[in-house]
C-alpha positions, 0 to 999 in steps of 0.5 A: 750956699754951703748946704748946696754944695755939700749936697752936690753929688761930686762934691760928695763923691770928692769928699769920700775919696778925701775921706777914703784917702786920709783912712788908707793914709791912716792904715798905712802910717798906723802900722808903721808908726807903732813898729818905728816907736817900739823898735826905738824904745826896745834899742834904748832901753836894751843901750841903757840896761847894757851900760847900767849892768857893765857899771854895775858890774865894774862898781861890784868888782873895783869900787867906787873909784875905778868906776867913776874913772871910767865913767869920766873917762867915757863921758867927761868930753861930751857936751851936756845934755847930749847923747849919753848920760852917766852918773854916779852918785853917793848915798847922799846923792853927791855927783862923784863922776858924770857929765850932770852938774847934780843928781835931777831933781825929779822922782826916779825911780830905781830899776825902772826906764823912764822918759823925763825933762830936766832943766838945766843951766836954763835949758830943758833937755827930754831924757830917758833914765835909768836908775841903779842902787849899788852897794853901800847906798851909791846911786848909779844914773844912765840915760839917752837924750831923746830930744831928736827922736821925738822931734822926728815923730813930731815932724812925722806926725805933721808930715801925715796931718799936712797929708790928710789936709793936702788930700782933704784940699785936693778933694774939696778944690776938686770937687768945686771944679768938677761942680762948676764943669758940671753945673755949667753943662746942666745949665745949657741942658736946662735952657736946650730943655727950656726952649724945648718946653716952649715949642723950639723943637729944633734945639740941640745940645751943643757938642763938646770938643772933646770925646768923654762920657758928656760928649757920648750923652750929649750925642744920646741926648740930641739923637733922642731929640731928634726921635722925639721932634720927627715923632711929634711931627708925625703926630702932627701930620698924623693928626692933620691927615686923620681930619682930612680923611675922616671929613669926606666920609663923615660929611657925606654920611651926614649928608646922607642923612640929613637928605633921608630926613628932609625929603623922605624918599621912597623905600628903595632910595632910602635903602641905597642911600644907608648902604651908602651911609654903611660904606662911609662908616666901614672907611672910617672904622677902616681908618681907625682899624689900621691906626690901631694896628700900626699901634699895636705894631709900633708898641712891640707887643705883637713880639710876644705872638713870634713863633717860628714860621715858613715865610713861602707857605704864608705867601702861598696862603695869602696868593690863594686868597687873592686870587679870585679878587685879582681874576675879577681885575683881568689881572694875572697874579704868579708866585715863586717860591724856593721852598722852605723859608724859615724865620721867627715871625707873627704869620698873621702880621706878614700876611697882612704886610703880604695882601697890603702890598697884592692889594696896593699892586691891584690898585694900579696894575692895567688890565691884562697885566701880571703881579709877581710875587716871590719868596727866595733866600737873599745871602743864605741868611735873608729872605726877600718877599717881592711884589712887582707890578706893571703899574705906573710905578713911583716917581724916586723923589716919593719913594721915601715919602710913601710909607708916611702915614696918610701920604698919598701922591698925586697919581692916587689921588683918584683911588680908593684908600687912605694912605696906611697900606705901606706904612703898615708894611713898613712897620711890620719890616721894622717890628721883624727887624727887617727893611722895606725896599721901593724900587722899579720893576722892568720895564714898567712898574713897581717893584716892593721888597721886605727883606726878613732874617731866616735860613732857606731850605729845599725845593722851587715851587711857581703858583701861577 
């Protein structure tokens, strides 16, 4: 249990503020402690060597007698053990003036300041002494009471050992907590995850109530989630779709087949009967040719052909194109341009976007009818590439659904294709960071839009 919580990542990262914490503490006390003890121990020793050379001058110049007046006269009132300390002694160590009952009993050594315990009346004091020897053998003893400055650097060291272990707590304490909140979060993100795994695709990390930066992972999260459950339903339908439209081609290909197998037929039968089987396989390589394609968009890789380009001249070039086939179709195609339109773009990706939506228009267009294609600038930083038809257009509750793959409505039922003419479309608007619009065309008809970031330049120009 323990190891588990010393390896969690906050408990680690509470600790290393603790542990950083404690080492500024330490930087900042450090310092100041060793200034505090030195200027103490300088104004004592600087107190006690004053005193010892006014005594010691006073004993050279007046005796022994005037010298212990004084020193009575300056300590006799004082309580024992207490702030100053004062003695003279004689060459036997015979206390003759001072406020200690008798020499100490301790080692002194003379000239040099020392900090020792004296035992006195049954109490124990901490000085510091200094000792002089006189003329004719007198002893002279001066010390300070240290008891309370040492007391005061012992609360001072317990004051910083209480603030090491008070910020060691706070980060323990804190990164329990913070444990605990998040084991809790990844709790419910492993039981989201769990009945994800188990086909639940509908799950959702719950919301907090609070904006922070689990709620902004929380949102990414479940935004991901939904990307990931729309495309695992595409895939499905995607799938569903691809089965369907390759079982009509592929049962009459077998068919075809197992006809020419059986019944043997004269040469010129057999011969219509493999340029049927021909066509079957051409609409499913088709198929397989336009999955392949959306891949290749979808994956961003076709990125790497952008180069600049001038949209009106690939229209032009794809119009030029159709034109034959659409005149085979009684049917008029006309193109507008407003000169040059420059983007960055594949040229042979736009083109096939342009000829999927030409040959989607023929499709549906009447005899004696007109497609209008149109390249222009839309609010100087966009253009717009339009195909509008007067065919029987798109009802609005399909508009969304028919740039779905494999989604075919019920009024092309009927008509050649498998679905992915706007799909592909949309994709390229989407690979060129652009966006494809359905809407109706007047007064009959539909009218396509796929809008591209560029600049406009120059001239008009019509095609008819």
């Amino acid at each position: 249990m323990l190891s588990r919580f010393v390896r969690f990542s906050a408990v680690n990262t509470a600790l290393c503020y603790g542990a950083a914490s404690i080492l500024v503490l330490a930087m900042f006390a450090g310092p100041l402690w060793y200034a505090w003890t030195s200027t103490i121990a300088e104004g004592r020793t600087e107190t006690l060597v004053d005193d010892a050379d006014r005594l010691t001058n006073l004993f050279a110049a007046q005796g022994a007698g005037q010298t212990a007046t004084a020193i009575g006269t300056q300590v006799g009132g004082q309580p024992l053990g207490i702030g100053r300390i004062v003695v003279l002694a004689d060459p036997a160590l015979n206390v003759l003036a001072g406020n200690l009952p008798h020499w100490p009993h301790v080692t002194i050594v003379d000239g040099g300041m020392q900090v020792v315990t004296l035992h006195i009346n049954d109490r124990s004091f901490r000085v510091a002494l200094l000792s002089r020897r006189l003329p004719g053998g007198y002893r002279l003893l001066v010390g300070n009471n240290v008891d309370h400055i040492e007391r005061l650097g012992t609360l001072a060291l317990y004051g910083l050992i209480g603030c090491a272990g008070t910020f060691l707590i706070i980060a323990v304490i804190g990164g329990m907590v913070v444990r605990y909140a998040m084991l809790a979060r990844v709790h419910v993100i492993n039981q989201t995850t769990a009945a994800i795994v188990e086909g639940d695709l509908s799950r959702r990390l719950p919301p907090l109530a609070h904006q922070d930066e689990l709620e902004m992972l929380t949102q990414t999260v479940n935004g991901m989630l939904d990307q990931i459950e729309q495309l695992v339903h595409g895939v499905r339908h995607a799938s569903n779709a691809i089965a369907h439209d390759l079982r009509t081609p592929l049962a009459e290909l077998r068919y075809r087949l197992e006809e020419l197998a059986l019944l043997r037929p004269d040469p010129e039968h057999t011969y219509t009967e493999i340029d049927g089987a021909i066509a079957d396989v051409d609409q499913v390589l088709a198929i397989f040719n336009a999955l392949l394609r959306l891949a290749e968009i979808d994956s961003g890789a076709r990125r790497a052909g952008f180069t600049a380009m001038d949209v009106a001249r690939v229209a032009v070039e794809v119009v030029e194109f159709y034109q034959p086939l659409v005149e085979l179709h009684d049917v008029t195609l006309t193109l507008a341009t407003s000169g040059r339109l420059a983007t960055h773009g594949d040229p042979l990706l736009l083109a096939q976007a342009i000829s999927n939506l030409i040959e989607n228009a023929v499709k549906y267009a009447p005899r004696g009818s007109t497609i209008a294609v149109s390249a222009s600038a839309r609010g100087g930083q966009q253009i717009a590439l339009e195909v509008a038809d007067q065919g029987p257009g798109i009802a609005d509750a399909e508009k969304p659904k028919v740039t779905a793959r494999f989604y075919r409505s019920d009024a092309s039922r009927g008509t050649p294709g498998v679905g992915l003419g706007l799909s592909l479309v949309a994709s390229v608007a989407k690979l060129h960071h652009g966006t494809l619009e359905l809407g109706d065309n007047t007064p009959t008809g539909l009218r396509v839009t796929l809008l591209l970031a560029g600049t406009a330049e120059g001239r008009q120009s019509v095609l008819a």
